[in-house]
C-alpha positions in Angstrom: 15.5 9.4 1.9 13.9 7.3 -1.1 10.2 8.1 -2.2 8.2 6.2 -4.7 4.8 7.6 -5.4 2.5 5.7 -8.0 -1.6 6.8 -8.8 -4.5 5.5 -10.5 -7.4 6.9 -11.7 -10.4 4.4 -10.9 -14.3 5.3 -12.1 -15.9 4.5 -8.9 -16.9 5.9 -5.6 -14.5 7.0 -2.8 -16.3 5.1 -0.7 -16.4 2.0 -3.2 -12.2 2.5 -3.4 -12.5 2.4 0.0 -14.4 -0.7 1.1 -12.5 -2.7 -1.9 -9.3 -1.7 -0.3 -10.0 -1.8 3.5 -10.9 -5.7 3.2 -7.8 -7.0 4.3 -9.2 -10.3 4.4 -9.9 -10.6 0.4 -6.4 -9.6 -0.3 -5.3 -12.6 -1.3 -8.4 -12.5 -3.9 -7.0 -9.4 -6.0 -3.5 -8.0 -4.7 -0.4 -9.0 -6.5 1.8 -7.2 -3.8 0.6 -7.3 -0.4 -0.7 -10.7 -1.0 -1.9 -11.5 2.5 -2.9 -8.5 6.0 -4.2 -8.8 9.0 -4.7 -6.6 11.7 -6.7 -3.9 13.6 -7.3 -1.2 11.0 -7.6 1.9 13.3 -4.8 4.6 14.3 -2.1 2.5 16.4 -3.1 -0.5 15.3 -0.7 -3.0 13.9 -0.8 -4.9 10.8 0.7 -8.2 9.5 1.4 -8.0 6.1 3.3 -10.3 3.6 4.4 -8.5 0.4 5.3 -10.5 -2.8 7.3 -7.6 -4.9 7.8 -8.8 -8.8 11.1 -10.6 -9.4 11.9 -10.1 -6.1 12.2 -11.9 -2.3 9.0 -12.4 -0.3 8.9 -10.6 2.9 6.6 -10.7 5.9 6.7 -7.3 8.3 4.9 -5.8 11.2 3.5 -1.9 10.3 1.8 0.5 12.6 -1.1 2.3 11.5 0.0 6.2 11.6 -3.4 7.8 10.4 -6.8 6.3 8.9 -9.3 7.9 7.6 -11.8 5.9 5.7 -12.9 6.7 2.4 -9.6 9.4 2.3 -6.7 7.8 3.6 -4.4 5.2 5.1 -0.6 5.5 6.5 1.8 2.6 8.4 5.0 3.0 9.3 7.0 -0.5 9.0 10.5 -0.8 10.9 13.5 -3.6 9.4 14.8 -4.4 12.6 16.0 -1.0 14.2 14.6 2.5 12.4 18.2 3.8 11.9 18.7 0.3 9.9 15.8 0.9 7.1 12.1 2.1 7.8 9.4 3.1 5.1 6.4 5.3 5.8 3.5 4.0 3.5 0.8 5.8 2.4 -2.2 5.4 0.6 -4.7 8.2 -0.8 -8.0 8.5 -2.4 -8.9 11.5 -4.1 -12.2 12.3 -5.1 -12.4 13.9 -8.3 -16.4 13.8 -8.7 -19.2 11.5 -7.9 -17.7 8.7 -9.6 -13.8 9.4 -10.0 -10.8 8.9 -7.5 -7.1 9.2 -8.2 -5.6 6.7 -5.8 -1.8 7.7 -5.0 0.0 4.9 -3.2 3.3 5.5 -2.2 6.2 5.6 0.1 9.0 7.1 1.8 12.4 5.1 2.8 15.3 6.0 5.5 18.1 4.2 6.7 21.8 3.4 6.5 20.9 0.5 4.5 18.9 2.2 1.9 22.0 2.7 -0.2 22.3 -1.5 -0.6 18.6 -1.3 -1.5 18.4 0.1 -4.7 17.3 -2.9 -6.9 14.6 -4.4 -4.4 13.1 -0.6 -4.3 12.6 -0.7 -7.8 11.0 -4.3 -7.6 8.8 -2.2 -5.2 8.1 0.2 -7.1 6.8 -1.7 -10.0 4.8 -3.8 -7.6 3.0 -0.7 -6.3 1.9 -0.2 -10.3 0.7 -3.7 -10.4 -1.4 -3.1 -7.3 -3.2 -0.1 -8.4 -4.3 -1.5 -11.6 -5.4 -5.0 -9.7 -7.2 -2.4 -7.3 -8.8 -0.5 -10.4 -9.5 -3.9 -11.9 -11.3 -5.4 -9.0 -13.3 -1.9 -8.1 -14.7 -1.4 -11.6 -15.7 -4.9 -12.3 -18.1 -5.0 -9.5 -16.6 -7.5 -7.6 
C-alpha cells in the first residue's frame, strides 16, 4: 500500500470549496490534473475522468463514487484493469476551520502487484495533486 496525502488551506467558505470543486463541468477551466469529468456525482455513481499528471502519461479511467458528502467530502475508488493488478482509493476533504477557512486534504491510497513498477508515475501524481490544490485555492479566492 502507497498513500499520498497533500492539503491546502483556502480563505473561503466550505460551501464555496464545495461548489468550485463539485463543477465537474468547468474543470477544464482551472484543473491542471484532472483536466476533464463527467459523471453522476452521488454515492455509486461513476465518473469519467482524464488525468494529465506533470511530466507524465495522460490517462483516462472509470472511478466509483464511494461516499459524497457535499460541502465535507468526496471518495472514488478507480480500478486498472483487475483490483489485484493496481487500484487507488481517492479522497478528497474539506475542513472547516471557521467561517471563512478550510484545509482541503486530497489524497490517495494505492494497492496492487503492480504498485512496485509504479514508483516514478506516483510521484508525477503526487506533485500533480500539489498543483491542483493551489489551482483550486486560486480559482476559489479569486471569485471566479
Amino acid at each position: 500500500m502507497k498513500q499520498i496525502r497533500t492539503e491546502i488551506t483556502i480563505n473561503a467558505s466550505a460551501e464555496r470549496v464545495w461548489s468550485v470543486f463539485s463543477d465537474l463541468e468547468k474543470f477544464p477551466d482551472w484543473n491542471p490534473l484532472i483536466t476533464r469529468a463527467s459523471g453522476d456525482l452521488r454515492q455509486g455513481g461513476q465518473l469519467d475522468i482524464y488525468m494529465e499528471p506533470p511530466g507524465g502519461k495522460a490517462m483516462g479511467f472509470k472511478t466509483t463514487i464511494l461516499k459524497v458528502e457535499p460541502n465535507q467530502e468526496l471518495r472514488w475508488q478507480g480500478v486498472f484493469l483487475h483490483k489485484i493488478l493496481f487500484s487507488g482509493h481517492h479522497c478528497f476533504m474539506i475542513e472547516p476551520q471557521g467561517d471563512d477557512q478550510v484545509i482541503f486534504v486530497h489524497g490517495e491510497n494505492f494497492g496492487g502487484i503492480m504498485l512496485p513498477f509504479m514508483g516514478s508515475m506516483l510521484n508525477k501524481v503526487a506533485k500533480g495533486f500539489s498543483d491542483m490544490n493551489r489551482a483550486l485555492k486560486a480559482r476559489v479566492e479569486s471569485g471566479s
